[in-house]
C-alpha positions, -999 to +999 in steps of 0.1 A: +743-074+826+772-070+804+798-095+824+829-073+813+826-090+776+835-066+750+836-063+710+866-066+693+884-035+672+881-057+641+843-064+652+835-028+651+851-022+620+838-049+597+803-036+611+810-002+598+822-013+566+786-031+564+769-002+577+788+025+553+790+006+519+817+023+495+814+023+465+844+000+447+842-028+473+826-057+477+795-054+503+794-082+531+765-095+532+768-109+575+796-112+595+792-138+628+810-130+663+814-161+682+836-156+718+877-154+719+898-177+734+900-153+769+863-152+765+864-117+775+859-104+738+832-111+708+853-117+677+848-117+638+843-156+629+829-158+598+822-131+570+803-135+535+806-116+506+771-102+490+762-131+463+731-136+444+703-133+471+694-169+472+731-179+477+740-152+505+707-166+522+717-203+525+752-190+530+738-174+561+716-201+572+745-225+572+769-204+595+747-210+625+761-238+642+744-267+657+760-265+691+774-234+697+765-197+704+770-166+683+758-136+672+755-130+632+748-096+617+726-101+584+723-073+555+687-081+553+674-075+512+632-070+516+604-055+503+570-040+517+535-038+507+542-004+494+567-016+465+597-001+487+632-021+483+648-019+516+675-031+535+688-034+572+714-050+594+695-070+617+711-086+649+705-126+652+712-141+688+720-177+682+715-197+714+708-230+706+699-258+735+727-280+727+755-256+735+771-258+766+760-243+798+787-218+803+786-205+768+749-200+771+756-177+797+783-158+782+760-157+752+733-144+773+754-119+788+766-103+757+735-099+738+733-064+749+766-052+749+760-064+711+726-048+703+732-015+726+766-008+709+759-013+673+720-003+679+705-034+656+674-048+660+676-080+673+666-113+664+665-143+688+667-174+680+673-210+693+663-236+664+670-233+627+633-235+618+636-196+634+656-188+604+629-193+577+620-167+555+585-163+569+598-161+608+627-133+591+594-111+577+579-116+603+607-097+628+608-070+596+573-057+602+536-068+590+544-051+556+575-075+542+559-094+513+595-106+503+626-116+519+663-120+498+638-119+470+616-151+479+580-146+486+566-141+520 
């Protein structure tokens, strides 16, 4: 169930400057889409500019808000078992139980018009304690022994 809500242009077009880095400019490191004022459209809310790993990752765990839906898009930085460096954009539902009952089902009602259109893995989550590095390896796969360069 899609409820008609859509992504914005801009939306789409920060995601494919994530997706297709160029060289020259400065990689964003998440962008978050929170609902427009119509509430008919996902817009871009908040963006962050790659930073030491460390500082992109708090940077990121800050954004979520504590009583409102979103959706965040996260240039994951990890590494496997096998040595590999890796990184993917990773889709984070943010639902928490002290937003209001409508948004939750707005929220709920975008989440695939989100994941199906931009094809991400995602993510759901409802508390902060979600966000830790161990739960973020954990959605990554049984071979992430580090996550924005912290240890799993």
């Amino acid at each position: 169930m899609d409820a008609g809500i859509g992504l914005s242009d801009d939306a789409i077009k920060m995601f494919s400057e994530m997706k297709i880095h160029k060289k020259g400019h400065t990689k964003r490191k998440f962008i978050r889409l929170c609902m427009n004022e119509k509430e008919d459209a996902l817009v871009v809310d908040d963006t962050c500019q790659q930073q030491s790993s460390m500082d992109a990752y708090q940077q990121f765990l800050a954004i979520f808000p504590d009583n409102k839906c979103c959706h965040v898009i996260y240039d994951i930085t990890f590494n496997t078992k096998d040595s590999v460096n890796k990184n993917e954009l990773v889709l984070f539902g943010w639902c928490p139980d002290s937003a209001p009952t409508k948004e939750k089902i707005q929220f709920t009602s975008s989440v695939n018009t989100v994941k199906n259109k931009l094809s991400l893995k995602l993510v759901q989550c409802n508390a902060k304690d979600e966000l830790s590095i161990d739960c973020l390896a954990d959605a990554l796969g049984s071979d992430v022994t580090e996550v924005e360069g912290m240890p799993v």
